[in-house]
C-alpha positions in Angstrom: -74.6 141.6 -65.0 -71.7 141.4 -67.3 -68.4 139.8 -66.8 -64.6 141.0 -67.9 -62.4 138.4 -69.0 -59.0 138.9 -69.6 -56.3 135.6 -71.0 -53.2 136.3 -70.9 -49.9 134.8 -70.5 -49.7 134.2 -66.9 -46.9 136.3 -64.9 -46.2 136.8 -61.1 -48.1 140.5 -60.5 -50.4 139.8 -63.1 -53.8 140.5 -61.0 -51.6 143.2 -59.3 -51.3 145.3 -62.6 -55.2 144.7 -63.7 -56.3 145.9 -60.1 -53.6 149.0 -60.2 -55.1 149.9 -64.1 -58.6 149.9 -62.6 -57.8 151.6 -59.2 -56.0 154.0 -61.2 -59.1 154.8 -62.8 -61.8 154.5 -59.7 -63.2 151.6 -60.4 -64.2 149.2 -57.6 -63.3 145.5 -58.3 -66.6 143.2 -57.1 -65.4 140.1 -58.0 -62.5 138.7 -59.7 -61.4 135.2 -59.3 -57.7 134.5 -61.4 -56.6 131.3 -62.6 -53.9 129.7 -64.6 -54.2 127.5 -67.4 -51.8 125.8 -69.3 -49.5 129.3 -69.0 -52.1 131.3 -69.4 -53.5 133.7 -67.0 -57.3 133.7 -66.6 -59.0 136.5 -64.9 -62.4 137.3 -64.3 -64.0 140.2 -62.8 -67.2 142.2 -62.0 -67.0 145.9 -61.5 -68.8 149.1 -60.6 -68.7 150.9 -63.4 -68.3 148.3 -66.4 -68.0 150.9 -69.5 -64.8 152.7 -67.4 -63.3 149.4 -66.8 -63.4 148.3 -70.2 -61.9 151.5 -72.0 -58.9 151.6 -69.3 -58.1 148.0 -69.5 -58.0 148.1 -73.1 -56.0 151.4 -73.0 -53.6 150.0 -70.9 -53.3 147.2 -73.4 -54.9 144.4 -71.7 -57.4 142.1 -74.6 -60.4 142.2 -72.4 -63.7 141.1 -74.0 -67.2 140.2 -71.9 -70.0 138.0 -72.0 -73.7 138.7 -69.7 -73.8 136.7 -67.1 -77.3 136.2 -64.7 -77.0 135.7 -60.9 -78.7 132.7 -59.4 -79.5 131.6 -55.4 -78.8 128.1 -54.8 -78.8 126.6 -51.4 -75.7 125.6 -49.9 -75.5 122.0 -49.4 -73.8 119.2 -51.7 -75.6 118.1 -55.1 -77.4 121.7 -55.5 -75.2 123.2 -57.7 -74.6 119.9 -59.7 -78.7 119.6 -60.2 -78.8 123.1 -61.7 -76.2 122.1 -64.1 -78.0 119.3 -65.0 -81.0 121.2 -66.7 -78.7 123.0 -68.8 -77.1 119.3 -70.0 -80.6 118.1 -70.2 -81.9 121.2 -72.7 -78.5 121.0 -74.6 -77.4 124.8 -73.1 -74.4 125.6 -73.2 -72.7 126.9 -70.2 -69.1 129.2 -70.3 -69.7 129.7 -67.0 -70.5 129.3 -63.4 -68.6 131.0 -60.9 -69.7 130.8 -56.9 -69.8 134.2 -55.7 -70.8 134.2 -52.1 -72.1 132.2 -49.2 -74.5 133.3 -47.0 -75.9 131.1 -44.2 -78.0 128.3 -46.2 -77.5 130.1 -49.1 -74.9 131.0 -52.5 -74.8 132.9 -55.2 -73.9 131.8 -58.1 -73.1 134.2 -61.5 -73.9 131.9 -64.8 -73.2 132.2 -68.5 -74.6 130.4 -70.9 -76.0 130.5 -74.9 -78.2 130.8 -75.6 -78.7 133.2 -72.8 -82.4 134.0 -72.5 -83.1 130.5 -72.9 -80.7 129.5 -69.5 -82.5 132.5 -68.0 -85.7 130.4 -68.5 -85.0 127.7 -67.7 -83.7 128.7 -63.9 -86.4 131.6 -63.5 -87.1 130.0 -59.9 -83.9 130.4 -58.9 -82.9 133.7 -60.4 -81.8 136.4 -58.8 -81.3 139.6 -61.4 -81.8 140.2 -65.0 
């Protein structure tokens, strides 16, 4: 799976223009969670068709760059995401990522990136969900 990340100075309507750019182009948002950070606009997003979104976010002027990110089932109860983190810590990964991205029943989803990547992927092989 690959991520888009976009930082940029934070403004009101800032998600609303990235979602209009890719609309405008007929691409299907998956995911995107938005944050600010000291002024600066954060937004992450998964999409249908990655290449598209990519070419008409740049050409609409937006800096967006990506990084591969796996998908990972975890169960749904206190501590479980905080012992998954803990092998990376304990082999030294190191993680740029780990975003929930749904909950269902007992179980969540979880998208992860790390480096180096096919070492993560490894190390969490029971608990992977995609390549």
């Amino acid at each position: 799976m690959k991520q888009i990340t976009i930082v940029t100075k934070n403004r009101d309507g800032l998600t609303a223009d990235i979602a209009a750019v890719l609309g405008d182009s007929n691409i299907n948002i998956e995911s995107l969670d938005a944050e600010e950070v000291e002024g600066m606009g954060v937004v992450t997003l998964t999409v249908d068709h990655y290449n598209g979104a990519l070419h008409a976010l740049r050409d609409s002027g937006w800096h967006a760059v990506t990084e591969d990110a796996f998908i990972m089932r975890v169960r749904d109860e206190p501590g479980a995401l905080a012992r998954v983190a803990k092998r990376f810590k304990d082999a030294s990964i190191h993680v740029r990522s780990i975003r929930i991205i749904q909950h269902e029943g007992q179980w969540g989803m979880v998208a992860v990136s790390a480096e180096p990547v096919e070492e993560a992927r490894a190390l969490v092989k029971d608990k992977l969900l995609s390549d």
